[in-house]
PASEBA-1860 file (N, C-alpha, C; in nm, 3 decimals):
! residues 250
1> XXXXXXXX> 9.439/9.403/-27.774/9.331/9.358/-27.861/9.233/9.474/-27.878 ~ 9.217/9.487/-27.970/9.109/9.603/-28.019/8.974/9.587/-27.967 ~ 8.879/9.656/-28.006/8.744/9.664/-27.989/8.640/9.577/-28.061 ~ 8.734/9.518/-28.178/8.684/9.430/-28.265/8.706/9.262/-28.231 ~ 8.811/9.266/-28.130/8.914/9.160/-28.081/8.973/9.115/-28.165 ~ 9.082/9.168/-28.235/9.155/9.169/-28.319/9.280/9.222/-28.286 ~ 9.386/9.119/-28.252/9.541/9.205/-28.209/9.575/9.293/-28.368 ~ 9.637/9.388/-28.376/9.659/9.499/-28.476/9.796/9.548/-28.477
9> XXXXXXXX> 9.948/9.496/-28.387/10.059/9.497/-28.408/10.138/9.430/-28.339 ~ 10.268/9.442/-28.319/10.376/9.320/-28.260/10.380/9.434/-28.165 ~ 10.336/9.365/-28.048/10.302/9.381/-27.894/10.453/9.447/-27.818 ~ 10.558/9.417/-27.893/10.664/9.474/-27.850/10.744/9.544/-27.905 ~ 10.679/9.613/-28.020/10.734/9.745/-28.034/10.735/9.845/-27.988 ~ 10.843/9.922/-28.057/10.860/10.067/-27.955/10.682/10.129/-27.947 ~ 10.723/10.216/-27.839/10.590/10.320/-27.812/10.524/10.368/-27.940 ~ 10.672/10.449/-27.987/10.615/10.546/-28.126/10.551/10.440/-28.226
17> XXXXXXXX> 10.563/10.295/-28.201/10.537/10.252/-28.319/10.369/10.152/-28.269 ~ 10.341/10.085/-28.134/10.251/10.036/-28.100/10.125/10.182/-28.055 ~ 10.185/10.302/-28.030/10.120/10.399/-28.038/10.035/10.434/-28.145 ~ 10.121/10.412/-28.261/10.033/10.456/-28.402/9.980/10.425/-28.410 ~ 9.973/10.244/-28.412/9.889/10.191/-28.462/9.763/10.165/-28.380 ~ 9.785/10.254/-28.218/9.655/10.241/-28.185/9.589/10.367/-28.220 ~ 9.671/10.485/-28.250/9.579/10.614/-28.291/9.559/10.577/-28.402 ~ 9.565/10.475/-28.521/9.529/10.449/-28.684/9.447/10.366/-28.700
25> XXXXXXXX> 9.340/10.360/-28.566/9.220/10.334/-28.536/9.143/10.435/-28.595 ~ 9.163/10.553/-28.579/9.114/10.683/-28.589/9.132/10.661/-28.744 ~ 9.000/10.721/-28.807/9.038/10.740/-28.959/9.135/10.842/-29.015 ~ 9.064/10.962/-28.912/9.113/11.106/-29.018/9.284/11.065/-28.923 ~ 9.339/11.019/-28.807/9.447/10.975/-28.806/9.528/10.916/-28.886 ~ 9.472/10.819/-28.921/9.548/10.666/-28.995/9.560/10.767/-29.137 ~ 9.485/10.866/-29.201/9.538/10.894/-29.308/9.594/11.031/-29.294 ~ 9.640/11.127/-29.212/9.675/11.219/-29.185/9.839/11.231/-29.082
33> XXXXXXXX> 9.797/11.099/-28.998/9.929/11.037/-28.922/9.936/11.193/-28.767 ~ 9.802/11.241/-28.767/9.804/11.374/-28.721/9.654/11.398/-28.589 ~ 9.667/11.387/-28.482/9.575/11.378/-28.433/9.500/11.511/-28.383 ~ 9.340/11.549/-28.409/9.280/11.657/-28.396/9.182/11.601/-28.281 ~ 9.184/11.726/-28.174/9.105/11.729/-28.054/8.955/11.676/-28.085 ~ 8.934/11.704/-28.193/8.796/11.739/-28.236/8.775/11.552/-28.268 ~ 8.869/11.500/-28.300/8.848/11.356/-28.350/8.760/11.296/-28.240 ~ 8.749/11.329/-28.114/8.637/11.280/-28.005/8.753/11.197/-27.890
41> XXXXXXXX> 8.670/11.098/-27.870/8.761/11.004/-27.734/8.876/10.922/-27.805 ~ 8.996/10.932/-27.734/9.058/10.839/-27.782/9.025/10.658/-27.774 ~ 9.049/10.607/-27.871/8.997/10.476/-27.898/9.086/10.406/-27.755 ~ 9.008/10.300/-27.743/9.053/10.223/-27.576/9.063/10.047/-27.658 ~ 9.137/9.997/-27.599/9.210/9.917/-27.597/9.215/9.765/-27.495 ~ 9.210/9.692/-27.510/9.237/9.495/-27.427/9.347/9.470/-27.387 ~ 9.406/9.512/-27.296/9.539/9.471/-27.261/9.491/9.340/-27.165 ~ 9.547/9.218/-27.236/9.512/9.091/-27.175/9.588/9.026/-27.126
49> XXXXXXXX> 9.632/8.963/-27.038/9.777/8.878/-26.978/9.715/8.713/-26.929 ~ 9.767/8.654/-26.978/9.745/8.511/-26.910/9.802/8.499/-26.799 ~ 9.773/8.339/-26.779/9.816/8.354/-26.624/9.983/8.336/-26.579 ~ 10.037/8.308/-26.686/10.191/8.276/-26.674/10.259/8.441/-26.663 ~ 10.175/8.534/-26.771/10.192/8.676/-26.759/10.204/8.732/-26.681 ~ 10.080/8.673/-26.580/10.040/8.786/-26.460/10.136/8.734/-26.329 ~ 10.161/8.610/-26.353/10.302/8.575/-26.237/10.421/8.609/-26.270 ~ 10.472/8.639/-26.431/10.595/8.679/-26.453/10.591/8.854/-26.373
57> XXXXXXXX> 10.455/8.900/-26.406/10.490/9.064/-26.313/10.371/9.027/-26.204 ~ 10.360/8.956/-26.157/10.281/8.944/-25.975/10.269/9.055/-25.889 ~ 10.437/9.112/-25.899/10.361/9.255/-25.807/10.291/9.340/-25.874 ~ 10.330/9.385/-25.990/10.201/9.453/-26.086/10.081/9.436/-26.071 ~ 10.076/9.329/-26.154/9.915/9.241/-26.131/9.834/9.255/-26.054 ~ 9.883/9.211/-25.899/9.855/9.234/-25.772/9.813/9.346/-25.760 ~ 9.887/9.476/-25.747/9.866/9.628/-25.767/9.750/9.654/-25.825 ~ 9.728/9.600/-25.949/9.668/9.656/-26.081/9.482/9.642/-26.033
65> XXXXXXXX> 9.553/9.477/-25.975/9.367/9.449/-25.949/9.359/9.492/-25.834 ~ 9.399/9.483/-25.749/9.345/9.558/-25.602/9.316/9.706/-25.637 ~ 9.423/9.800/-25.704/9.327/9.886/-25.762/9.216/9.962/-25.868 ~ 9.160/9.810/-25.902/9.048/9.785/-25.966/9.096/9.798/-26.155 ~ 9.223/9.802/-26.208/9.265/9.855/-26.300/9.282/9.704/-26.413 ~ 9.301/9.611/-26.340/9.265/9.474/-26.403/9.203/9.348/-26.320 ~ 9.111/9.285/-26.419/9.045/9.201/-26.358/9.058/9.074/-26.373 ~ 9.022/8.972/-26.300/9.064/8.869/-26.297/8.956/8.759/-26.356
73> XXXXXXXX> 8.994/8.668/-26.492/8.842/8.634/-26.556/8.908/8.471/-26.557 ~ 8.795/8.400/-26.584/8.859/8.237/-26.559/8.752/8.209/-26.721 ~ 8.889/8.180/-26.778/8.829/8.110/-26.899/8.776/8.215/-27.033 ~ 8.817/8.163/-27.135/8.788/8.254/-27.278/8.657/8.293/-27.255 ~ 8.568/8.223/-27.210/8.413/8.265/-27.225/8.414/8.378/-27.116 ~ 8.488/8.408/-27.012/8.445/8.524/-26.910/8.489/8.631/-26.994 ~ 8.602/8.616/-27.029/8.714/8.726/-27.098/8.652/8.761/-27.252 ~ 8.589/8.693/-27.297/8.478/8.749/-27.411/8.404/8.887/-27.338
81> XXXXXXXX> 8.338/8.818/-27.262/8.239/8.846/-27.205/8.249/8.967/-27.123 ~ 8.375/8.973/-27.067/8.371/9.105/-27.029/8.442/9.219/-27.171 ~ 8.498/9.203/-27.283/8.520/9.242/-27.346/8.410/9.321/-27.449 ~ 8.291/9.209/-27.425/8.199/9.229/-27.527/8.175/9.198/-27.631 ~ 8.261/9.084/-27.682/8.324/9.083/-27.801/8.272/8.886/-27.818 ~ 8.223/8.868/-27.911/8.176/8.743/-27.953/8.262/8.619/-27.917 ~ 8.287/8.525/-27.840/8.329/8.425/-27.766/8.437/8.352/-27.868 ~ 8.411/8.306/-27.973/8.412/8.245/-28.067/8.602/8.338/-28.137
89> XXXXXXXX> 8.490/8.483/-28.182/8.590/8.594/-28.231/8.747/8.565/-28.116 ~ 8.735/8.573/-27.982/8.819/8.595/-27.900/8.876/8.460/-27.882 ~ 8.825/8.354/-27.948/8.941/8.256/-27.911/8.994/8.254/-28.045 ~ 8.959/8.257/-28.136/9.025/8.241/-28.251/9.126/8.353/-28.249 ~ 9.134/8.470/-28.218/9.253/8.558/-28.219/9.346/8.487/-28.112 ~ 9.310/8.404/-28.019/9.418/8.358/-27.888/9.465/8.238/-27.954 ~ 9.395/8.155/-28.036/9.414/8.060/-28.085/9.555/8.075/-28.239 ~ 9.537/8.200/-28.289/9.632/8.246/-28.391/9.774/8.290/-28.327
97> XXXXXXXX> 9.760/8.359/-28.209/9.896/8.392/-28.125/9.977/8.268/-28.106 ~ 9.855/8.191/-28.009/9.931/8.004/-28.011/9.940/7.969/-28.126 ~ 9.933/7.971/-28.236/10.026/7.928/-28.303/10.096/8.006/-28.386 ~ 10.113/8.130/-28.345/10.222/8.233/-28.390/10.378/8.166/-28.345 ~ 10.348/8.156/-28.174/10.427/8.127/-28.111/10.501/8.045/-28.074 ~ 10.422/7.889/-28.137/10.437/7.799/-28.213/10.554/7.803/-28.324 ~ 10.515/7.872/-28.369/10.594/7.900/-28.516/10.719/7.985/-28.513 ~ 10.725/8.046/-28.414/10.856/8.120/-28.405/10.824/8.277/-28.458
105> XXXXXXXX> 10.722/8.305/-28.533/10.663/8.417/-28.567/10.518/8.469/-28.606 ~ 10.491/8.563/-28.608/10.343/8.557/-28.628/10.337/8.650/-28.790 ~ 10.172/8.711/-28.805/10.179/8.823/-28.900/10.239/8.906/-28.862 ~ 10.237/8.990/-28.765/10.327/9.089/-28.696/10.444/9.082/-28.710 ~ 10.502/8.987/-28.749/10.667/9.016/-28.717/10.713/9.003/-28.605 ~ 10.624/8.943/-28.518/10.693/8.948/-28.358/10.764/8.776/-28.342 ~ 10.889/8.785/-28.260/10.921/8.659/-28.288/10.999/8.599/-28.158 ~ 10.916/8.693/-28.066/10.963/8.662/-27.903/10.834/8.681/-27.826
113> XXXXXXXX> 10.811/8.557/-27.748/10.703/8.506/-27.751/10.699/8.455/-27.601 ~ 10.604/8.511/-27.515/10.697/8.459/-27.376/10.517/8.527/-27.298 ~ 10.465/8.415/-27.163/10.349/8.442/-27.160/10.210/8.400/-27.207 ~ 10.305/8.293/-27.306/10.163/8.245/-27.434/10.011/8.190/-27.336 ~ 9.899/8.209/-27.369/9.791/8.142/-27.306/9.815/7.993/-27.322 ~ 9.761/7.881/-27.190/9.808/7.729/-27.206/9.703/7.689/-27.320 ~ 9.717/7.603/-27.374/9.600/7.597/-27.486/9.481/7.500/-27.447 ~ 9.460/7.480/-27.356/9.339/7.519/-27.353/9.243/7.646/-27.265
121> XXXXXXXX> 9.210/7.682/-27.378/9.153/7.862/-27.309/9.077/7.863/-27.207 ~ 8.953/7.712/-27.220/8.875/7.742/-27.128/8.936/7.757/-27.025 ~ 9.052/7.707/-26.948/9.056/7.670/-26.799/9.187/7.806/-26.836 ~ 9.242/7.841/-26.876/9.336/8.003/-26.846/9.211/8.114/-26.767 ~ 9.338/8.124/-26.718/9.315/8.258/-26.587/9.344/8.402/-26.668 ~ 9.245/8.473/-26.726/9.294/8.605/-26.765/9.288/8.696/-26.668 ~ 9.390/8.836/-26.694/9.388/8.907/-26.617/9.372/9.018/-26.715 ~ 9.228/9.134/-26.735/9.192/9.214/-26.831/9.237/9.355/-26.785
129> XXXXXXXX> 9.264/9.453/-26.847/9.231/9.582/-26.828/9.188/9.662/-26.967 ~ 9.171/9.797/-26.950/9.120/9.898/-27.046/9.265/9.990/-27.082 ~ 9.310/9.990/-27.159/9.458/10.105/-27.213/9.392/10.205/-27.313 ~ 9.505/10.252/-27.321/9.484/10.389/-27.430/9.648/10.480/-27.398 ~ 9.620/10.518/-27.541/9.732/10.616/-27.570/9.747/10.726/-27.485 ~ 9.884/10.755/-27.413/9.849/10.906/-27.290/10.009/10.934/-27.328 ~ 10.010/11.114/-27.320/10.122/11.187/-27.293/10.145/11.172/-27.182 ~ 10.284/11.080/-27.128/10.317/11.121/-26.984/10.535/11.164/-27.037
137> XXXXXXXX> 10.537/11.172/-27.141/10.677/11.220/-27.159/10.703/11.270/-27.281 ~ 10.774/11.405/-27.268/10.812/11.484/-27.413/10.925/11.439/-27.416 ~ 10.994/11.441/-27.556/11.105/11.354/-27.622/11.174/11.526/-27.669 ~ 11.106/11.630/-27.711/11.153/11.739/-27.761/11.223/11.831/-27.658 ~ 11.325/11.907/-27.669/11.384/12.015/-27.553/11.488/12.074/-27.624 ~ 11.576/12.133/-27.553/11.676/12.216/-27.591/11.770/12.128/-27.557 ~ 11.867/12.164/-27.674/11.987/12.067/-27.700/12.106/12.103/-27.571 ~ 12.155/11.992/-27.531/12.258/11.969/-27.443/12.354/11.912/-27.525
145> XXXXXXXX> 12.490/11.896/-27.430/12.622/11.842/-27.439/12.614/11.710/-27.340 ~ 12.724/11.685/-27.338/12.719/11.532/-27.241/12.802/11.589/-27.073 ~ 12.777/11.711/-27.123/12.797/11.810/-26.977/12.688/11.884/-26.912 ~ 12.560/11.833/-27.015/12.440/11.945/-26.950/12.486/12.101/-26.963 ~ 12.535/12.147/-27.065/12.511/12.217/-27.105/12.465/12.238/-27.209 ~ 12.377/12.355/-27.209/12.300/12.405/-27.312/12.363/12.500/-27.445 ~ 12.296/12.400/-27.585/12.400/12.436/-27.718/12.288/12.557/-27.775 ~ 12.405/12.616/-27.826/12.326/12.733/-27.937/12.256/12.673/-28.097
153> XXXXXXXX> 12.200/12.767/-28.170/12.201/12.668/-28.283/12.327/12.621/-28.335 ~ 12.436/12.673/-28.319/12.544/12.685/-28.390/12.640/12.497/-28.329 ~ 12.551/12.478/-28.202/12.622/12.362/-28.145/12.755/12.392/-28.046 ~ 12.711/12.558/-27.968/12.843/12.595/-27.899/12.765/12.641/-27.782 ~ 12.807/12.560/-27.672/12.786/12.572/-27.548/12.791/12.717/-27.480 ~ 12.619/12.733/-27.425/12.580/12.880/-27.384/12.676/12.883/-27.215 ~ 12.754/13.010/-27.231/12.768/12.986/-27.075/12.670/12.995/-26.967 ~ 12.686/12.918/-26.903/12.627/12.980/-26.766/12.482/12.939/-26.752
161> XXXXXXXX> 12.424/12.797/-26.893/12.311/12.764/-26.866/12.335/12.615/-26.902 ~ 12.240/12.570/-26.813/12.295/12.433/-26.812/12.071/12.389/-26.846 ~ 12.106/12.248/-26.843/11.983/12.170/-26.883/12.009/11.987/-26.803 ~ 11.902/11.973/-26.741/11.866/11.861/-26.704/11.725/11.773/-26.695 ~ 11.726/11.639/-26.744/11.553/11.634/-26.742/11.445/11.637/-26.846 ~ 11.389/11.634/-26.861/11.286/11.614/-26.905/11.275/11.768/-27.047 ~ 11.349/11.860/-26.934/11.363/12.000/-27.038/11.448/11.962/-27.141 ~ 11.520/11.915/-27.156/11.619/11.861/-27.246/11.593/11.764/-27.404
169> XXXXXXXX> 11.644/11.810/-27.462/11.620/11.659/-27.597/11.702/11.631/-27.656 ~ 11.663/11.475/-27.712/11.781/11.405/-27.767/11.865/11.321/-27.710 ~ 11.861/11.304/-27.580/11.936/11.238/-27.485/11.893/11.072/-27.511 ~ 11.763/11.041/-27.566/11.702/10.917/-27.586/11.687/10.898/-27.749 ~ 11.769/10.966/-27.824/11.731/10.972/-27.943/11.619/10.967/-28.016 ~ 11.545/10.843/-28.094/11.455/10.845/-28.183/11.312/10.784/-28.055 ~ 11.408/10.667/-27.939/11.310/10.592/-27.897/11.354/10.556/-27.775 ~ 11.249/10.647/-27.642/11.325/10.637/-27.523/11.255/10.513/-27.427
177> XXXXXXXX> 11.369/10.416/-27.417/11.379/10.296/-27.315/11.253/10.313/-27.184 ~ 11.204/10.257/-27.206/11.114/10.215/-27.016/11.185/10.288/-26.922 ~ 11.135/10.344/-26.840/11.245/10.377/-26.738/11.308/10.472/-26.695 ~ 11.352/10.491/-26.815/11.490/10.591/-26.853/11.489/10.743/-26.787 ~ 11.354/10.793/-26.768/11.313/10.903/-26.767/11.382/10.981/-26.585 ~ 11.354/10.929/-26.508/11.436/10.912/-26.375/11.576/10.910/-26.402 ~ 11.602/10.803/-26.503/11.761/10.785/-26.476/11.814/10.946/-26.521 ~ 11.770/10.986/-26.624/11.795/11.078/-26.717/11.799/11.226/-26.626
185> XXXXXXXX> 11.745/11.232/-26.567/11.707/11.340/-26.444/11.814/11.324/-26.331 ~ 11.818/11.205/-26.278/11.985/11.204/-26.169/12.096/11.184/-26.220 ~ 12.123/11.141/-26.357/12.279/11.146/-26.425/12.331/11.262/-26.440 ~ 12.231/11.361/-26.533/12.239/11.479/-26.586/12.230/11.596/-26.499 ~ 12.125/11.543/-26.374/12.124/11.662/-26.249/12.241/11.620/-26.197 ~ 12.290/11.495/-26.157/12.424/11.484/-26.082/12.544/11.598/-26.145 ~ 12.584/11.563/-26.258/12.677/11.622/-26.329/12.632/11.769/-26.336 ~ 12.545/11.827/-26.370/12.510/11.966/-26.368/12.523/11.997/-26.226
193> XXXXXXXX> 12.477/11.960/-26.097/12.490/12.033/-26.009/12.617/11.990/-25.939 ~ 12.669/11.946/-26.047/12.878/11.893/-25.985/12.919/11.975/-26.037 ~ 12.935/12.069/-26.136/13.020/12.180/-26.216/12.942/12.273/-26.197 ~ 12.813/12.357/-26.139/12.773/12.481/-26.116/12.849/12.517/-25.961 ~ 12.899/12.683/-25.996/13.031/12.713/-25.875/12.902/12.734/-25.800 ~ 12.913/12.661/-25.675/12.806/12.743/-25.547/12.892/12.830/-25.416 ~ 12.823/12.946/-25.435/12.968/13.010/-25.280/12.936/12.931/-25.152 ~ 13.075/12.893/-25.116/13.065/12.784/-24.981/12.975/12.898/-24.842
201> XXXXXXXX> 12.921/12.822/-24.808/12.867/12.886/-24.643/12.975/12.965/-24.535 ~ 12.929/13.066/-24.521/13.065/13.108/-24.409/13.030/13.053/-24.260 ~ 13.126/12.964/-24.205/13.103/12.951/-24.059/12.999/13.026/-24.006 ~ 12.917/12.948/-23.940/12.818/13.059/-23.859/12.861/13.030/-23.702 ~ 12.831/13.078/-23.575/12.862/13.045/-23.461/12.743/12.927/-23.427 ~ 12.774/12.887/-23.335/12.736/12.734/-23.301/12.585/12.845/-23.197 ~ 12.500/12.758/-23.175/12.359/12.801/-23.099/12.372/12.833/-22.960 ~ 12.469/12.701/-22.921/12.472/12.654/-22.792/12.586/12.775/-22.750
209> XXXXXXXX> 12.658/12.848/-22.813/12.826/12.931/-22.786/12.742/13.019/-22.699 ~ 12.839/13.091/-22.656/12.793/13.182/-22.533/12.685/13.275/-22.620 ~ 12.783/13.330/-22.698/12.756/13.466/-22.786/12.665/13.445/-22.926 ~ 12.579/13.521/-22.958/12.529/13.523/-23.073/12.532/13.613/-23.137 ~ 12.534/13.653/-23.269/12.487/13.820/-23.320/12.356/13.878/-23.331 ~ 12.324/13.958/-23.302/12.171/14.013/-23.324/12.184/14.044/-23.460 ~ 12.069/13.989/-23.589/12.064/14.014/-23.711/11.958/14.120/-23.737 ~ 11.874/14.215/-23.693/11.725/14.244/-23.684/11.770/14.388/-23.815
217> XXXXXXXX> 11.863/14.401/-23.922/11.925/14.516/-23.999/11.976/14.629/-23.868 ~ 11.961/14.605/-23.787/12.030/14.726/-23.716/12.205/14.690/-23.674 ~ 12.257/14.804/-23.592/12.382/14.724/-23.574/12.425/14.595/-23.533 ~ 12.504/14.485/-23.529/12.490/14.389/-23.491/12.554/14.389/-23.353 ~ 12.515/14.309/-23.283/12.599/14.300/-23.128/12.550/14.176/-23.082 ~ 12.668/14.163/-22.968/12.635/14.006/-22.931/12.520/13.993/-22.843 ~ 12.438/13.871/-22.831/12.372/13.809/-22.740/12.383/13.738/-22.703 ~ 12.334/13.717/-22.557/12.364/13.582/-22.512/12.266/13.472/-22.483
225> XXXXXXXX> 12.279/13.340/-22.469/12.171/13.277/-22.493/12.089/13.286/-22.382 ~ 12.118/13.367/-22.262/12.043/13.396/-22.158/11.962/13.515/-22.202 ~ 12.023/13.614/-22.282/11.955/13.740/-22.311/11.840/13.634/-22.425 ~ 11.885/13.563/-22.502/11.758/13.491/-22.605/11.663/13.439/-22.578 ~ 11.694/13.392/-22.454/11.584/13.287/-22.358/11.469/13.360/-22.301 ~ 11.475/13.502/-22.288/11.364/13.583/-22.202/11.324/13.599/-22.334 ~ 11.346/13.606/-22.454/11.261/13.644/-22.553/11.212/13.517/-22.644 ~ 11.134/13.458/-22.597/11.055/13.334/-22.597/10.882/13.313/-22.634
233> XXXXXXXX> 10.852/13.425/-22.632/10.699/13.429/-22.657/10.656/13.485/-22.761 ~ 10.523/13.466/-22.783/10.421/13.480/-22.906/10.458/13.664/-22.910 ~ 10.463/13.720/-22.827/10.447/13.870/-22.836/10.584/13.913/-22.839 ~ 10.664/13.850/-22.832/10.861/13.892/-22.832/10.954/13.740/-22.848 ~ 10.931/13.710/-23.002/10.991/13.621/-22.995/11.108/13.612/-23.099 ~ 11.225/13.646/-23.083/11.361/13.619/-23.089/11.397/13.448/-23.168 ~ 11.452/13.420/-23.221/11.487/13.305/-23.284/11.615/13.305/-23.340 ~ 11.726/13.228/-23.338/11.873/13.203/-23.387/11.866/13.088/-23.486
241> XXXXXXXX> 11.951/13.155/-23.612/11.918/13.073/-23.709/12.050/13.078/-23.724 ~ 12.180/12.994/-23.731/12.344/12.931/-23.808/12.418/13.079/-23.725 ~ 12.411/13.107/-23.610/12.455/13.170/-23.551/12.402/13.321/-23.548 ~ 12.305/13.350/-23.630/12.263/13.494/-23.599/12.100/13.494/-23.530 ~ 12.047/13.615/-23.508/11.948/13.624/-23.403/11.858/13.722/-23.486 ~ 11.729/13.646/-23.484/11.639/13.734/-23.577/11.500/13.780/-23.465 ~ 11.441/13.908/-23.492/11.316/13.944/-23.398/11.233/13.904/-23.500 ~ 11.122/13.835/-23.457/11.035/13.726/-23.557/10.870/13.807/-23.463
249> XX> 10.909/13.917/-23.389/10.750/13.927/-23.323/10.740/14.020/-23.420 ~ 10.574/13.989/-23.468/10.495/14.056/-23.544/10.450/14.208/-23.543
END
């Protein structure tokens, strides 16, 4: 709900599209489709949940208000009221949803409807917060294969460079799913770090074996873990790391 208390699109459209229409709040936005730093604060927003809402996501909710991020209001007149917004104004927009929802559709075009406030407002339990539009994911990157590898312009796989993550684009096409962003990062890292050759580890000797090698760049020769043991202190201290022996005093 806006600042005016006025819902302004179908609540369940994609990002790119409930996004706009909260930056086309903005004038020189809404006719430019282009947002400038200079335009000031981004416009803030009523994200409101009834009480059937706030039990369908409970652990949220829960979360949200304990950390002060939504609040808990009893009745249209609190939820005005903390809005700011004329009592009257705010039921009649709750009052148009109920019977959007009613109807199977609203102005919006929205026609899934789940959450509705009980009708009568006074006695609903709202649960309020403050939203706004935020970058937390780029959709743009360098083009991959369905191997994580990285394409030229030409669409021919660069050797020897691969892409996973967030660096990547196109993997979500026009409009990327809730979520997705994690998944997108362990599918693509799985498979990329399954086909990059890594040289296997060479046996090292075990800690506990009699013998160790001294690593310090000089020649190597064996030690033993009795010879390692006197070198134990802050002023001569010796350390074995996958079978070799490093001088670590300063």
């Amino acid at each position: 709900i806006n600042g005016e208390g006025n819902r302004f699109c179908n609540e369940l459209g994609t990002r790119a599209y409930v996004t706009d229409k909260m930056l086309s709040h903005d004038p020189f936005y809404a006719e430019n489709k282009k947002w400038e730093e200079s335009n000031g604060n981004l416009p803030t927003f009523s994200l409101v949940l009834s009480s059937s809402a706030a039990e369908d996501g409970k652990k949220h909710v829960d979360h949200y208000t304990h950390k002060g991020l939504l609040t808990r209001l009893e009745g249209v007149s609190a939820l005005a009221n903390w809005m700011g917004i004329d009592e009257e104004h705010v039921r009649s927009t709750l009052q148009q949803y109920q019977q959007g929802a009613e109807a199977g559709k609203d102005s919006w075009g929205k026609t899934s409807f789940r959450g509705v406030p009980q009708k009568d407002l006074d006695k609903e339990i709202f649960y309020a917060g403050t939203v706004t539009p935020v970058l937390h994911y780029c959709m743009g990157g360098v083009t991959i294969n369905e191997e994580g590898s990285v394409l030229d312009q030409n669409g021919t796989a660069i050797p020897g460079l691969h892409a996973a993550g967030e660096v990547s684009g196109g993997v979500h096409g026009n409009n990327r799913l809730g979520g997705n962003s994690l998944l997108e990062c362990t599918v693509y890292g799985t498979i990329v770090g399954k086909k990059i050759p890594i040289k296997p580890r060479a046996t090292a000797a075990s800690i506990s074996s009699e013998n160790t090698q001294a690593g310090n760049g000089q020649q190597r020769r064996d030690v033993t873990r009795a010879e390692l043991a006197e070198h134990s202190s802050e002023e001569d201290c010796w350390i074995a790391i996958e079978g070799m022996v490093y001088d670590l005093t300063d």
